[in-house]
N, C-alpha and C positions, 0 to 999 in steps of 0.2 A: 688395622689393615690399610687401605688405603683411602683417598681422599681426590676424589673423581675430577673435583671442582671445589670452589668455593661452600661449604656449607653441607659435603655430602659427605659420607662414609658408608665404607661396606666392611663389612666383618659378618663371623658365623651367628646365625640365629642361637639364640639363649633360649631358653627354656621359659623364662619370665616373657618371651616377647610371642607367645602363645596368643594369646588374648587379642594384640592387635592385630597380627598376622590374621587372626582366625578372621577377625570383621574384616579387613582388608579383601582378603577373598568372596566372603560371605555377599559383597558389596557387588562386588565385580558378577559373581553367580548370579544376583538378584535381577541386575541390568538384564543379562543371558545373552548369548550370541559370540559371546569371545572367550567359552571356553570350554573343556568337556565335561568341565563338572559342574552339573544340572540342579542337585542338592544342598541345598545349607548345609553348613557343617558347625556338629557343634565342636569348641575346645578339646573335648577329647578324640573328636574324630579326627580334626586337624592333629595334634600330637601323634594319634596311631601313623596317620597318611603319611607326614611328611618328617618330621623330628625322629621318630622310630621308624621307620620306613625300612622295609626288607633292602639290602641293598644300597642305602644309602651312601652316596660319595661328597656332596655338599649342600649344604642350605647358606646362600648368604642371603642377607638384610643389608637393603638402605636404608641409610639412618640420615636424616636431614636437619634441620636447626631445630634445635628443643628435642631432639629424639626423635622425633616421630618417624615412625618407619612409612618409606615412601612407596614402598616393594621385596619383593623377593624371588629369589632365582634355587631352584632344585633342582641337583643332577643325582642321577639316580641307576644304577646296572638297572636290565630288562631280561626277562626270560626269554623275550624275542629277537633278545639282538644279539650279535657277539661279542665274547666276551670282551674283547677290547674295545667297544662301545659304550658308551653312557646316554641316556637319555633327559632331557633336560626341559623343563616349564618355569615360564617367567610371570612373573604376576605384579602391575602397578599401580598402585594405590588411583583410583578414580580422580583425573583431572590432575594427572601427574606426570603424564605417559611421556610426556615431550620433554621433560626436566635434562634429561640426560643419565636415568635412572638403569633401564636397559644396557646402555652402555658399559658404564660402571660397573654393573652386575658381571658380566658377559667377562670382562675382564680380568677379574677375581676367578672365575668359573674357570675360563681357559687356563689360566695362570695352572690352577690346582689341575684340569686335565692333561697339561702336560705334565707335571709334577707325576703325575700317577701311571705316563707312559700309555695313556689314552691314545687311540689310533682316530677315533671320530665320535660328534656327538649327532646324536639321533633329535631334531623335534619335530612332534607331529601336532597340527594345527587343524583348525575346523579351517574349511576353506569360506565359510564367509565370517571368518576373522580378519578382514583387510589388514586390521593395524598391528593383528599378531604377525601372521605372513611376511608384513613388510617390514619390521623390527626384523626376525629371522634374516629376511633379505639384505638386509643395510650391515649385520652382522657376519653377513658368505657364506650364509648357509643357501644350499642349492637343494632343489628339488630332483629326487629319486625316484616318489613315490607317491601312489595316489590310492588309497582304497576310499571307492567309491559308494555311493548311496546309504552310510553308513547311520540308522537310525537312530535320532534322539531319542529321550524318555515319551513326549509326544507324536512318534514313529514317524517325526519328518525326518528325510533323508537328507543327509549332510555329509558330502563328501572328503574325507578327511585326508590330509594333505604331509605327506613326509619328506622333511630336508635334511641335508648332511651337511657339517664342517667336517672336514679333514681336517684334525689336530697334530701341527708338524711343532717341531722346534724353534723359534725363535732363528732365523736366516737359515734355515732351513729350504 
């Protein structure tokens, strides 16, 4: 696919690339605070979640020197949204985040959402995920939406925070 920078690529997650994907997240959850998913996931849960995923539009991986995957970006239809809508979570490998990994991702992603005639993509973020919020932000996604006091699995209230790109055509 393509090659962001020096030393990075993004292409579709494989089937084999399960395993680090799954600790990749698993890692991120353990921290907690930047994301919604509260529970470890084993291998097969990660495969149900995201690789089979009702709905699925894409999964890419970064892949950075030696392989190792840096991240990964999931866009996804929603039963809550319309249907020309996609919904989309980014995920980057711990002490990665500034790489230029996001970026890269996000690129690949729109590329295929407009391929697909996508009208806009949906992400909803915990609002004290500073560093998600502002990745979304740096990217033009703008804020629509706020559903408020929304409780974790430890019934703190966490207000969850919804943004929009408009996905046009290239000069557009």
């Amino acid at each position: 696919m393509s090659t962001a920078r020096s030393g990075l690529e993004v292409r579709p997650a494989e089937p084999g690339d399960v395993a680090e994907l799954c600790g990749l997240l698993n890692e991120i959850i353990a921290i907690g605070g930047t994301t919604a998913f509260e529970t470890p996931m084993t291998e097969e849960d990660f495969h149900r979640a995201f690789i089979d995923a009702p709905g699925l539009i894409s999964l890419f991986v970064a892949v950075g020197e030696g392989g190792r995957l840096l991240g990964f970006q999931f866009l996804t239809s929603h039963d809550k949204l319309p249907d020309d809508w996609a919904d989309i979570a980014t995920f980057a490998r711990v002490g990665s985040q500034t790489a230029g990994i996001g970026r890269a991702l996000f690129s690949e992603t729109l590329s295929l959402a407009r391929q697909r005639g996508l009208a806009a993509i949906n992400a909803t973020i915990r609002a004290d995920n500073e560093g998600g919020l502002a990745y979304y932000d740096r990217m033009g996604f703008i804020t629509y939406s706020v559903d408020r006091a929304v409780p974790l699995q430890s019934g703190l209230p966490v207000d969850r925070v919804s943004k929009i790109f408009r996905v046009s055509l290239p000069g557009a």
